[in-house]
mmCIF entry with sequence, helices, sheets and N, C-alpha, C, O atoms, coordinates in Angstrom:
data_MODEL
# 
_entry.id   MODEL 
# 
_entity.id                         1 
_entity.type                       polymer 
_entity.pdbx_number_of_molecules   1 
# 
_entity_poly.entity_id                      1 
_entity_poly.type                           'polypeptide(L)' 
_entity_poly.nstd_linkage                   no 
_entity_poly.nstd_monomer                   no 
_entity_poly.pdbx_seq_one_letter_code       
;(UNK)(UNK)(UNK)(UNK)(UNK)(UNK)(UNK)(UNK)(UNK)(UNK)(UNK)(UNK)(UNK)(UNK)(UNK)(UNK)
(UNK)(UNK)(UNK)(UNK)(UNK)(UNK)(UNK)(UNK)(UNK)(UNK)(UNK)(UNK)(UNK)(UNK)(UNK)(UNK)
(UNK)(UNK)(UNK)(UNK)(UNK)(UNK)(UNK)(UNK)(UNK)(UNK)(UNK)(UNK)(UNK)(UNK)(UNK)
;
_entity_poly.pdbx_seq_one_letter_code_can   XXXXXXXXXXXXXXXXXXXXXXXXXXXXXXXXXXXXXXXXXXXXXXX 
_entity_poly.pdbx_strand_id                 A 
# 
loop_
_entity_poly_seq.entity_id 
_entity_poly_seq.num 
_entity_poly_seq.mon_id 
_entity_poly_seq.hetero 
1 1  UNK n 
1 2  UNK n 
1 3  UNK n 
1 4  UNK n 
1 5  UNK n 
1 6  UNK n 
1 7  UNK n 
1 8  UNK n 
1 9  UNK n 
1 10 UNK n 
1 11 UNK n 
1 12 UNK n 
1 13 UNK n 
1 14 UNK n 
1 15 UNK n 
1 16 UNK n 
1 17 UNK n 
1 18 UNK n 
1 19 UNK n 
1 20 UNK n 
1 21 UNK n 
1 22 UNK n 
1 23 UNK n 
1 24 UNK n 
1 25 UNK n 
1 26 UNK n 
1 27 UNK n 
1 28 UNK n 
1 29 UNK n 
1 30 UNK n 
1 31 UNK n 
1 32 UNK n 
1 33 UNK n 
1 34 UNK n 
1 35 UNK n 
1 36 UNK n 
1 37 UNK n 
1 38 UNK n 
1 39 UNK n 
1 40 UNK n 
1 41 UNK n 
1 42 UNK n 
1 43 UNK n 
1 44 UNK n 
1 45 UNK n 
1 46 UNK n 
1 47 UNK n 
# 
_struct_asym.id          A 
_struct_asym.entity_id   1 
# 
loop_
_struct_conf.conf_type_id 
_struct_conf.id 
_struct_conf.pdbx_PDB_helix_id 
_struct_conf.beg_label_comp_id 
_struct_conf.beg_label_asym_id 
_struct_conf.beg_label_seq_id 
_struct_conf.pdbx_beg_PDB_ins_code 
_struct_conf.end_label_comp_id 
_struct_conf.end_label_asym_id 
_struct_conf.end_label_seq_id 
_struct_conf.pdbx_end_PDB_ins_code 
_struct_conf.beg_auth_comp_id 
_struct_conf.beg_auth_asym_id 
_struct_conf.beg_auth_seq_id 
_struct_conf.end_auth_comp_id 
_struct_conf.end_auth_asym_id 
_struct_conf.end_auth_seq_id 
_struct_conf.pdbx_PDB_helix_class 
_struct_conf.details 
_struct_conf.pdbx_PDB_helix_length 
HELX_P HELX_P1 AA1 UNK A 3  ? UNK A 19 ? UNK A 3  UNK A 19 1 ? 17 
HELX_P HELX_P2 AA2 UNK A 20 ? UNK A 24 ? UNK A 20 UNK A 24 3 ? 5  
HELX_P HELX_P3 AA3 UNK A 28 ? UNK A 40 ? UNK A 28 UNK A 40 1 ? 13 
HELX_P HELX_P4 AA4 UNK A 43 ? UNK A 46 ? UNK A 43 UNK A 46 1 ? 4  
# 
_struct_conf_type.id          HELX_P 
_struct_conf_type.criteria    ? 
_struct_conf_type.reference   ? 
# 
loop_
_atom_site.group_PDB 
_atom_site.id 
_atom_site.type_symbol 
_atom_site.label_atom_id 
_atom_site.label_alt_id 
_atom_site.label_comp_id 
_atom_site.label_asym_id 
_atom_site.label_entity_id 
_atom_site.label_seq_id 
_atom_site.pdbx_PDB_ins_code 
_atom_site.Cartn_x 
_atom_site.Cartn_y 
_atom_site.Cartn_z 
_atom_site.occupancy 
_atom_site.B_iso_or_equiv 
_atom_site.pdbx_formal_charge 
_atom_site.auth_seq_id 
_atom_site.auth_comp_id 
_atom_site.auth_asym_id 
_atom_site.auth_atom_id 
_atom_site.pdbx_PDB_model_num 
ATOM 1   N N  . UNK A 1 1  ? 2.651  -31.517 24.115 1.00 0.00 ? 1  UNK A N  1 
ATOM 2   C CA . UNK A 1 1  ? 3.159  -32.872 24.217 1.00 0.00 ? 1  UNK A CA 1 
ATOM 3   C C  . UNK A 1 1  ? 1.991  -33.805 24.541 1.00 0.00 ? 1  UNK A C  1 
ATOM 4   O O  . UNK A 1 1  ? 1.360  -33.866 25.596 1.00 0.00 ? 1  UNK A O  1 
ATOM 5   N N  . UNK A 1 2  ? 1.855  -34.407 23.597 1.00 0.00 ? 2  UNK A N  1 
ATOM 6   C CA . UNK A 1 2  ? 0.816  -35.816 24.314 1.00 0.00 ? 2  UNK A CA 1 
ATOM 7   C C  . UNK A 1 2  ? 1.013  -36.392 24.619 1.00 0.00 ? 2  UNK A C  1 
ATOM 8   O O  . UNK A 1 2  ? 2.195  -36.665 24.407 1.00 0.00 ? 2  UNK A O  1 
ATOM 9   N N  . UNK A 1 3  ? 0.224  -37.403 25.527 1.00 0.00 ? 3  UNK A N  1 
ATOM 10  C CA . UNK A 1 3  ? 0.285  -38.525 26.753 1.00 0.00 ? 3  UNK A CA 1 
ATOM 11  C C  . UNK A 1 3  ? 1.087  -39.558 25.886 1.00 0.00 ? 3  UNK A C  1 
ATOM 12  O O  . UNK A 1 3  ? 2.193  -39.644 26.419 1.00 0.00 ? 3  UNK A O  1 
ATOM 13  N N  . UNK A 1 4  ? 1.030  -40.382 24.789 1.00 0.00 ? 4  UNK A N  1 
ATOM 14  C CA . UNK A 1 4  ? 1.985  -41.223 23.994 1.00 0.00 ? 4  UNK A CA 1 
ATOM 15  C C  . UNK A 1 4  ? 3.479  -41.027 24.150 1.00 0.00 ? 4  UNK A C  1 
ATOM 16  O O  . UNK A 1 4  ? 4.393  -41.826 24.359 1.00 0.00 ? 4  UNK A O  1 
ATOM 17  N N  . UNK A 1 5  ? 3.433  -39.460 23.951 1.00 0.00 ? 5  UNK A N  1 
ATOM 18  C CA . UNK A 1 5  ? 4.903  -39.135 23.789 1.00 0.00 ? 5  UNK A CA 1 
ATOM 19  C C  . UNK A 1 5  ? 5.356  -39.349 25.609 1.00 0.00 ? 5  UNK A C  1 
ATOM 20  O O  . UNK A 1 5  ? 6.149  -40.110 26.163 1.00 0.00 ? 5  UNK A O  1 
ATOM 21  N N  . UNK A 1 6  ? 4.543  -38.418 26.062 1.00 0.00 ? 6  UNK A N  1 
ATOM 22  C CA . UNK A 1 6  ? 5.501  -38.277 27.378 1.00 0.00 ? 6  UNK A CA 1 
ATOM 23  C C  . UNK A 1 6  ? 5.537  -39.471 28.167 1.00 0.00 ? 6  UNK A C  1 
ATOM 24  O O  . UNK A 1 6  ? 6.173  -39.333 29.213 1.00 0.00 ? 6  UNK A O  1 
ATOM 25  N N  . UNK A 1 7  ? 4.953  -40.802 27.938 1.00 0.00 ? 7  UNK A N  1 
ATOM 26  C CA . UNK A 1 7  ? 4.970  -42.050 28.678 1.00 0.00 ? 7  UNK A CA 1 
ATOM 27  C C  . UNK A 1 7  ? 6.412  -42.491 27.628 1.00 0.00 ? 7  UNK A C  1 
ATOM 28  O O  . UNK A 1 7  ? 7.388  -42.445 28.376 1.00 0.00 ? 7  UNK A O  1 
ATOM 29  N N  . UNK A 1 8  ? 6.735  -42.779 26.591 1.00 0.00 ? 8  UNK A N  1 
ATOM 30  C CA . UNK A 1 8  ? 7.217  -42.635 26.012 1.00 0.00 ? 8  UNK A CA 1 
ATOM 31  C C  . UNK A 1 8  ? 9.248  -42.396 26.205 1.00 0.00 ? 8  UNK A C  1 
ATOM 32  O O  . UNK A 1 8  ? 10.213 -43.142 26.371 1.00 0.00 ? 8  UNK A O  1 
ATOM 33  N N  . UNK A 1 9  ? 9.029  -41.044 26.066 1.00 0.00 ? 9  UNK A N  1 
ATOM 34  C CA . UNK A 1 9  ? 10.086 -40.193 26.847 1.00 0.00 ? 9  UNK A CA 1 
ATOM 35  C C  . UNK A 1 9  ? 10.457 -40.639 28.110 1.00 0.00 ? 9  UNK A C  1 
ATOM 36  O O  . UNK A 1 9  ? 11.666 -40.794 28.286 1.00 0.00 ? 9  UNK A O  1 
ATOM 37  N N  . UNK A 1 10 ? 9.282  -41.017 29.542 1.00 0.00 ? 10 UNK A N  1 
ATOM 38  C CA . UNK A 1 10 ? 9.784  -41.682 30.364 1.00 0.00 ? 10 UNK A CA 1 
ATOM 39  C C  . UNK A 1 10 ? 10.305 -43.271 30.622 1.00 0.00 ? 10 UNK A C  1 
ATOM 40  O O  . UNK A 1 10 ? 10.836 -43.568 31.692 1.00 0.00 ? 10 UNK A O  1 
ATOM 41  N N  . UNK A 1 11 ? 10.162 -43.985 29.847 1.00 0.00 ? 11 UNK A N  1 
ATOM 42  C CA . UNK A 1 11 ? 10.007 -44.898 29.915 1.00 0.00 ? 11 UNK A CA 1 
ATOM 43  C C  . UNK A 1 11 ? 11.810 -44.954 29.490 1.00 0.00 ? 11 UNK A C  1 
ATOM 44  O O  . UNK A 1 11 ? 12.679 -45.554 30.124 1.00 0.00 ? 11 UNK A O  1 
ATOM 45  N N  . UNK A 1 12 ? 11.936 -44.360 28.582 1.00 0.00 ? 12 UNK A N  1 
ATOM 46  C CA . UNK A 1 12 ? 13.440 -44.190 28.059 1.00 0.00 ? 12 UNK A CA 1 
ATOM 47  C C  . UNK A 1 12 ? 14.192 -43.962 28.623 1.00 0.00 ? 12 UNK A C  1 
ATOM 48  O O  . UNK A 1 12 ? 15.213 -44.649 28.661 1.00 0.00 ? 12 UNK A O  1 
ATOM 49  N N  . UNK A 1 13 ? 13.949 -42.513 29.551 1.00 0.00 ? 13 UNK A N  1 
ATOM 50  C CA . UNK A 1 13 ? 14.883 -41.646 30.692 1.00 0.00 ? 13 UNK A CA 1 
ATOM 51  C C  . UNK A 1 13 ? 15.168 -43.105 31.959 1.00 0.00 ? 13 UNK A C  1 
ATOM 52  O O  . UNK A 1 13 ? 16.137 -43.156 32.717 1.00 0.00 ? 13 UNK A O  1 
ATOM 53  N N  . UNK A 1 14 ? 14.005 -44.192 31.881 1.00 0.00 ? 14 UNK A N  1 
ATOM 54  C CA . UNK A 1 14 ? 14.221 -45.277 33.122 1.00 0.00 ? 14 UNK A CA 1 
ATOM 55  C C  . UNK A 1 14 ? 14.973 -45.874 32.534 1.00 0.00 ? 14 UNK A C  1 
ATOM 56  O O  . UNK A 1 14 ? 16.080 -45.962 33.065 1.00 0.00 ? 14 UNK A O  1 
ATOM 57  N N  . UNK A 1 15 ? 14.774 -46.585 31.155 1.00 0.00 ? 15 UNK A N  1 
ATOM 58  C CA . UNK A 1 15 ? 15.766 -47.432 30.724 1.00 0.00 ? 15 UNK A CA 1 
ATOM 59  C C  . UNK A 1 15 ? 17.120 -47.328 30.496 1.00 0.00 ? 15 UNK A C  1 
ATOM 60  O O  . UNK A 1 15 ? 17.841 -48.320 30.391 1.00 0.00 ? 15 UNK A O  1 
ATOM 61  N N  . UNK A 1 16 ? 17.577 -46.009 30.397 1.00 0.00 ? 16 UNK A N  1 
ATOM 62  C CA . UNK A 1 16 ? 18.716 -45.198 30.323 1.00 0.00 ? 16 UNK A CA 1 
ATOM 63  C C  . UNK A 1 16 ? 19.151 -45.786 31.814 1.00 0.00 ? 16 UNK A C  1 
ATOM 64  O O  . UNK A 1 16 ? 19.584 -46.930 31.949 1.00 0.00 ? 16 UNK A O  1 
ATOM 65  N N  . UNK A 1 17 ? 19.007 -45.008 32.737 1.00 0.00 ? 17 UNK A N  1 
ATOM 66  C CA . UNK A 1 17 ? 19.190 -45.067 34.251 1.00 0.00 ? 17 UNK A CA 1 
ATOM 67  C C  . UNK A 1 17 ? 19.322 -46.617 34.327 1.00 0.00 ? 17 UNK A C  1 
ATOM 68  O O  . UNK A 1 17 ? 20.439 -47.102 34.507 1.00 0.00 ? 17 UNK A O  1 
ATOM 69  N N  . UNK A 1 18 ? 18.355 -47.320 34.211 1.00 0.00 ? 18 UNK A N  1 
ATOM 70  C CA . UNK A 1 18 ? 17.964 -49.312 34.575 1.00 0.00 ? 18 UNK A CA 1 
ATOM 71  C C  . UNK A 1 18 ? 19.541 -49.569 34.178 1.00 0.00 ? 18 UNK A C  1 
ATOM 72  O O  . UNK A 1 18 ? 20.481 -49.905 34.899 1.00 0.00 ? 18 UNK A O  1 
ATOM 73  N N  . UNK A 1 19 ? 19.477 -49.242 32.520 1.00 0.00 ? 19 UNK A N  1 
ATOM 74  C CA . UNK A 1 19 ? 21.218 -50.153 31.703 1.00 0.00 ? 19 UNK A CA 1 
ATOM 75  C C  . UNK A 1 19 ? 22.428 -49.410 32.574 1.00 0.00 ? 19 UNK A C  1 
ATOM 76  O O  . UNK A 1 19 ? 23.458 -50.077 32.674 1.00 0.00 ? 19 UNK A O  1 
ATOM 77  N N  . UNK A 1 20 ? 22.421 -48.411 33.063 1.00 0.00 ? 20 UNK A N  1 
ATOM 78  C CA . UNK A 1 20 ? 23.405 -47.613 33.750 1.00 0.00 ? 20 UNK A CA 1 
ATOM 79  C C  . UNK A 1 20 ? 23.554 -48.368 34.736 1.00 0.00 ? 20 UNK A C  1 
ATOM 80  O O  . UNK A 1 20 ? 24.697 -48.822 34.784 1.00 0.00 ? 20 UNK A O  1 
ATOM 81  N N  . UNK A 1 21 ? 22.784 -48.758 35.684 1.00 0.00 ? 21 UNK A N  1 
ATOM 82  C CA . UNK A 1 21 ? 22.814 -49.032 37.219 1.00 0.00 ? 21 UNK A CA 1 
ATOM 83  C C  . UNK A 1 21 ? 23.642 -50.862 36.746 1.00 0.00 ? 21 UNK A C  1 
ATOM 84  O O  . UNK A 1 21 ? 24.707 -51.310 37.172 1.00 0.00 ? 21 UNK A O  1 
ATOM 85  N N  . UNK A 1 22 ? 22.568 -51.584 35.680 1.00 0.00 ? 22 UNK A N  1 
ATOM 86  C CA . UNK A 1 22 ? 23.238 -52.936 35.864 1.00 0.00 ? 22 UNK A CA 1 
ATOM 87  C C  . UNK A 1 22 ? 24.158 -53.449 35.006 1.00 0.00 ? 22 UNK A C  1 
ATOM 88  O O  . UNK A 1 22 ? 24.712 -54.524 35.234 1.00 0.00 ? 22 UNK A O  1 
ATOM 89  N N  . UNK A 1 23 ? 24.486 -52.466 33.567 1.00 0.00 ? 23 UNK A N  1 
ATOM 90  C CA . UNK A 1 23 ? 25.490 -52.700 32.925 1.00 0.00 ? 23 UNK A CA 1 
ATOM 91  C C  . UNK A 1 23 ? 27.128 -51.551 33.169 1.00 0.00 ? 23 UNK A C  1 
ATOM 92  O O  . UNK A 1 23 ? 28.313 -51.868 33.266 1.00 0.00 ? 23 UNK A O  1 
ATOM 93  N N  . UNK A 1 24 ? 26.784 -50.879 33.182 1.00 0.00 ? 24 UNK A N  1 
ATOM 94  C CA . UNK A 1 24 ? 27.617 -49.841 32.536 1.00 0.00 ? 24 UNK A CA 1 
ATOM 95  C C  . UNK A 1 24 ? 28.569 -49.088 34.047 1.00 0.00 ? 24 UNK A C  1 
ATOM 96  O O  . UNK A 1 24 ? 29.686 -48.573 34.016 1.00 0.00 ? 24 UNK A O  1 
ATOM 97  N N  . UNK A 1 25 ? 27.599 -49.280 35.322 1.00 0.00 ? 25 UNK A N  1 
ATOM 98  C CA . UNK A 1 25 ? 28.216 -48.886 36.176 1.00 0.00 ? 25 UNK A CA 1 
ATOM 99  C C  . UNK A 1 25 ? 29.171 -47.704 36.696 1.00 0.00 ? 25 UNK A C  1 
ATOM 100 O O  . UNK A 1 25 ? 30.129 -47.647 37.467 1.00 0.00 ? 25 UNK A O  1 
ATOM 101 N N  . UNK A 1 26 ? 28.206 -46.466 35.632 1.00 0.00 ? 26 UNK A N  1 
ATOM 102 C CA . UNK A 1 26 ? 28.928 -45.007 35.617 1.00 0.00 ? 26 UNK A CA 1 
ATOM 103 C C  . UNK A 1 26 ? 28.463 -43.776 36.296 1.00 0.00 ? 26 UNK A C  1 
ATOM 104 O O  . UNK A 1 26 ? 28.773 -42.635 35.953 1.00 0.00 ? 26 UNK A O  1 
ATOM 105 N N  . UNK A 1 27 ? 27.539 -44.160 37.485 1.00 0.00 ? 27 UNK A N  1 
ATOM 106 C CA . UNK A 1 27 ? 26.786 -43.332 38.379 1.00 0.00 ? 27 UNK A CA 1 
ATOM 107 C C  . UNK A 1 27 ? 26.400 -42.719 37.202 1.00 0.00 ? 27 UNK A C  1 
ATOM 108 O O  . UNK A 1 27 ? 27.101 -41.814 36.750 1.00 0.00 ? 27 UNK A O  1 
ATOM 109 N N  . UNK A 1 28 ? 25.442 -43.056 36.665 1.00 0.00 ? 28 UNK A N  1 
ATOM 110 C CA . UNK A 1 28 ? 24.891 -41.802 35.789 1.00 0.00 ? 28 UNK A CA 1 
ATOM 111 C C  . UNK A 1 28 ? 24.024 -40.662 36.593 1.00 0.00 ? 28 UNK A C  1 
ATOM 112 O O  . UNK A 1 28 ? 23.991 -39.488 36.224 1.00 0.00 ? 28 UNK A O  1 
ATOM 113 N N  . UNK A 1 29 ? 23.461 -41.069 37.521 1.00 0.00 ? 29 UNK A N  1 
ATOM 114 C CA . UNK A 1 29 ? 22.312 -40.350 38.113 1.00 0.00 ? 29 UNK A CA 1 
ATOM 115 C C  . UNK A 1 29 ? 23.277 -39.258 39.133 1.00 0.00 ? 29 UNK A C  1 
ATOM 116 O O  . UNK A 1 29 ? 22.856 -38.153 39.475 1.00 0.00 ? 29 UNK A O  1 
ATOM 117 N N  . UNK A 1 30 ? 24.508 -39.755 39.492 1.00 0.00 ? 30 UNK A N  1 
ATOM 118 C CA . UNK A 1 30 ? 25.405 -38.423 40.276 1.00 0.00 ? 30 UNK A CA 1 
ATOM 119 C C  . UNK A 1 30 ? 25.777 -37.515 39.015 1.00 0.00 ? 30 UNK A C  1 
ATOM 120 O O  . UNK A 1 30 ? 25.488 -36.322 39.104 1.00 0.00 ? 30 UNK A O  1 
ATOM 121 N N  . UNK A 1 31 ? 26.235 -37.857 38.149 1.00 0.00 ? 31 UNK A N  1 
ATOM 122 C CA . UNK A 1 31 ? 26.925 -36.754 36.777 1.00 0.00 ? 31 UNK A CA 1 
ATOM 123 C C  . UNK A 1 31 ? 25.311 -35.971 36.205 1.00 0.00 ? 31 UNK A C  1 
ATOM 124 O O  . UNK A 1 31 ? 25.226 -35.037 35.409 1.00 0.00 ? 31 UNK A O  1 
ATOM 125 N N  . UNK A 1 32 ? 24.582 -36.427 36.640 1.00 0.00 ? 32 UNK A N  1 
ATOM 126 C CA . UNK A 1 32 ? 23.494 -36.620 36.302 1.00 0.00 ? 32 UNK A CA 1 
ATOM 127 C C  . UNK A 1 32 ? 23.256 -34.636 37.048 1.00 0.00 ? 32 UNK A C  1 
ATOM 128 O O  . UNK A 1 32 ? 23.317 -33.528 36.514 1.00 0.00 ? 32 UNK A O  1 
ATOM 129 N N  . UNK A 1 33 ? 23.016 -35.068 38.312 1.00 0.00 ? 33 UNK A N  1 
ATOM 130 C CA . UNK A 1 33 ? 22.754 -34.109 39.291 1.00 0.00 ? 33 UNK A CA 1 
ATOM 131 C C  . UNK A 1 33 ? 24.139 -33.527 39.378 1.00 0.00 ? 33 UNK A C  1 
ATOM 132 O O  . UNK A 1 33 ? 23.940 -32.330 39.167 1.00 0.00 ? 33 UNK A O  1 
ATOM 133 N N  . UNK A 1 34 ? 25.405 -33.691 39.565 1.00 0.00 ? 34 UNK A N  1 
ATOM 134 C CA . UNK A 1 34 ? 26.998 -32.762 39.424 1.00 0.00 ? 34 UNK A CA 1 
ATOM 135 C C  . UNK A 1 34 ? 26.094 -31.676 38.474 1.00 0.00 ? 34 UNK A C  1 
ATOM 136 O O  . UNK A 1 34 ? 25.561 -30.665 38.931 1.00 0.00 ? 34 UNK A O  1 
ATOM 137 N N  . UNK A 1 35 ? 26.040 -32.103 37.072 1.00 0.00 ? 35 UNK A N  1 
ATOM 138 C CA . UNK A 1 35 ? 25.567 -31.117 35.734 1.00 0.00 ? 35 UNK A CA 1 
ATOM 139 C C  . UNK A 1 35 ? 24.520 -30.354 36.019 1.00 0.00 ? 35 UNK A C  1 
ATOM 140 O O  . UNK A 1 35 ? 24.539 -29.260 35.454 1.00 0.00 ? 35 UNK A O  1 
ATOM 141 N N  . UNK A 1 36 ? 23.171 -30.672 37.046 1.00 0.00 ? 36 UNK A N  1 
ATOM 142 C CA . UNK A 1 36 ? 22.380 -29.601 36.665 1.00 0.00 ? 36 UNK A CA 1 
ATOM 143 C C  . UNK A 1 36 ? 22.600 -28.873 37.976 1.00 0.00 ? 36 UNK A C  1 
ATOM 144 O O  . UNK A 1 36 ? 21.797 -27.946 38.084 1.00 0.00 ? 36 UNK A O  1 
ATOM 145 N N  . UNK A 1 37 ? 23.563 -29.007 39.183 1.00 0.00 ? 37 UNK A N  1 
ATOM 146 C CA . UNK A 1 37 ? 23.946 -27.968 40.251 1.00 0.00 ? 37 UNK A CA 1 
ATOM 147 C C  . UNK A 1 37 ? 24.598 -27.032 39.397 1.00 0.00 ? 37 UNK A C  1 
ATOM 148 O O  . UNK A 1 37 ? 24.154 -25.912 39.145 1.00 0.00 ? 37 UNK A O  1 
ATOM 149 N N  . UNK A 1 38 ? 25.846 -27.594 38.879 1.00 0.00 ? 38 UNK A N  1 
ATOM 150 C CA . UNK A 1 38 ? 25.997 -26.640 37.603 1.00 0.00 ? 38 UNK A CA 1 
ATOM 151 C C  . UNK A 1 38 ? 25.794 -26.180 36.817 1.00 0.00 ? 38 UNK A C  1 
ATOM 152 O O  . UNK A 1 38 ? 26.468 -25.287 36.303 1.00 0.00 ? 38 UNK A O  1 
ATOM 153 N N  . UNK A 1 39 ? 24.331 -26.830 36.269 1.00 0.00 ? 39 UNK A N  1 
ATOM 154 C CA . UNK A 1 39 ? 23.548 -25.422 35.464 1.00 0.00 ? 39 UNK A CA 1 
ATOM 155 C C  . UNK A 1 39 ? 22.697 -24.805 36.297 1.00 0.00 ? 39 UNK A C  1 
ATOM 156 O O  . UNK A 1 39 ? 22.162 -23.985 35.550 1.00 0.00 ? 39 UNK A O  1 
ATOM 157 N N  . UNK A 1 40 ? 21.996 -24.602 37.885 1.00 0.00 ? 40 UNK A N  1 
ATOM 158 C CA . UNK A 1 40 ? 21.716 -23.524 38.547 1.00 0.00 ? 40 UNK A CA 1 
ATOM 159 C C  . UNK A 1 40 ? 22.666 -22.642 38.687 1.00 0.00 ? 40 UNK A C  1 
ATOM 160 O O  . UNK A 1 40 ? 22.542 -21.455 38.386 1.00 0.00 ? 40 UNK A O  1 
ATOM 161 N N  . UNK A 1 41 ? 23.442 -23.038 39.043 1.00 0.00 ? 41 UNK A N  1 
ATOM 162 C CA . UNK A 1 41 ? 24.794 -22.269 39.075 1.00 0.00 ? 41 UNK A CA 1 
ATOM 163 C C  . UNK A 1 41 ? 25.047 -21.505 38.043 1.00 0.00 ? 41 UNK A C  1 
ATOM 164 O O  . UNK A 1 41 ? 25.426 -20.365 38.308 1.00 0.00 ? 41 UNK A O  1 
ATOM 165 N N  . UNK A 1 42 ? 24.979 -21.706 37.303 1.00 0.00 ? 42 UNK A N  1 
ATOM 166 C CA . UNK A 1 42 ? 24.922 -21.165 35.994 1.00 0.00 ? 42 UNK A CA 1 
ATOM 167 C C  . UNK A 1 42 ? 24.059 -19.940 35.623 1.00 0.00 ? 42 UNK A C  1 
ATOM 168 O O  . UNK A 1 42 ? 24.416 -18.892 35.084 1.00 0.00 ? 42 UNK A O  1 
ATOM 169 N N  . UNK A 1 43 ? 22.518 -20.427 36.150 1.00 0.00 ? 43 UNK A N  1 
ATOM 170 C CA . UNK A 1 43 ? 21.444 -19.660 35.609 1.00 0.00 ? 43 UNK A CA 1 
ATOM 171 C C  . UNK A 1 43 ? 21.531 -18.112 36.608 1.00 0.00 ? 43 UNK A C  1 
ATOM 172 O O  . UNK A 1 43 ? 21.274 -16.946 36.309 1.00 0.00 ? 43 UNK A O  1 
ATOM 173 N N  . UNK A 1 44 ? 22.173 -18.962 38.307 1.00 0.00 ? 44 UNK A N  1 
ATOM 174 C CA . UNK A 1 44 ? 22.164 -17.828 38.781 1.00 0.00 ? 44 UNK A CA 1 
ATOM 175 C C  . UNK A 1 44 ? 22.846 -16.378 38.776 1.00 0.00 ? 44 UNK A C  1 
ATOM 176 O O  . UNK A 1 44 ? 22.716 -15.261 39.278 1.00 0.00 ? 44 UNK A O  1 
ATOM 177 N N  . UNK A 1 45 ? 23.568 -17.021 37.989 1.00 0.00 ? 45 UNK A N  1 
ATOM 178 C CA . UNK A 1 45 ? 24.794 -15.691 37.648 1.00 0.00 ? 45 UNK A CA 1 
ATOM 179 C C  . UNK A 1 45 ? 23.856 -14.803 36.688 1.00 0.00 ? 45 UNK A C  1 
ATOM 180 O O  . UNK A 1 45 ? 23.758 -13.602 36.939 1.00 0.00 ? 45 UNK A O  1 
ATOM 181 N N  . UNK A 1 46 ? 23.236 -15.297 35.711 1.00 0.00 ? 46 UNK A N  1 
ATOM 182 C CA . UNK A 1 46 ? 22.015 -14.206 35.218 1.00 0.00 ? 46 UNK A CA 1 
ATOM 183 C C  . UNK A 1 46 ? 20.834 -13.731 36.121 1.00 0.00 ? 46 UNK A C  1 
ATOM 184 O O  . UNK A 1 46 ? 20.138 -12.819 35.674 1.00 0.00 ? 46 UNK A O  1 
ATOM 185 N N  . UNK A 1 47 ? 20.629 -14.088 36.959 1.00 0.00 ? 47 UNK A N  1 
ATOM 186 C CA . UNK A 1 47 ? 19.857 -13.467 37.740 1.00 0.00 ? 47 UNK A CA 1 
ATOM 187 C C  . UNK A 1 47 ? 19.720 -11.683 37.518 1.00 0.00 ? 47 UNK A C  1 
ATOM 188 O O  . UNK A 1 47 ? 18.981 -11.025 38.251 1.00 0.00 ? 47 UNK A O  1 
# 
């Protein structure tokens, strides 16, 4: 991955989050974290 892309990629993942917080008002960042407790959860069962 090069530096273009991954500034890039972040810049998106903020703007995502930014329009969430002042338009859309759908806790994205809790469903956000709910989903990946549930995918540890997940991974740990293969353990």
């Amino acid at each position: 991955m090069t530096n273009s892309i991954a500034i890039t990629l972040f810049f998106l993942i903020v703007a995502i989050f930014a329009v969430d917080h002042f338009w859309l008002h759908q806790d994205l960042p809790l469903i956000v974290a709910k989903s990946f407790d549930s995918f540890i959860e997940y991974l740990s069962f293969w353990r």
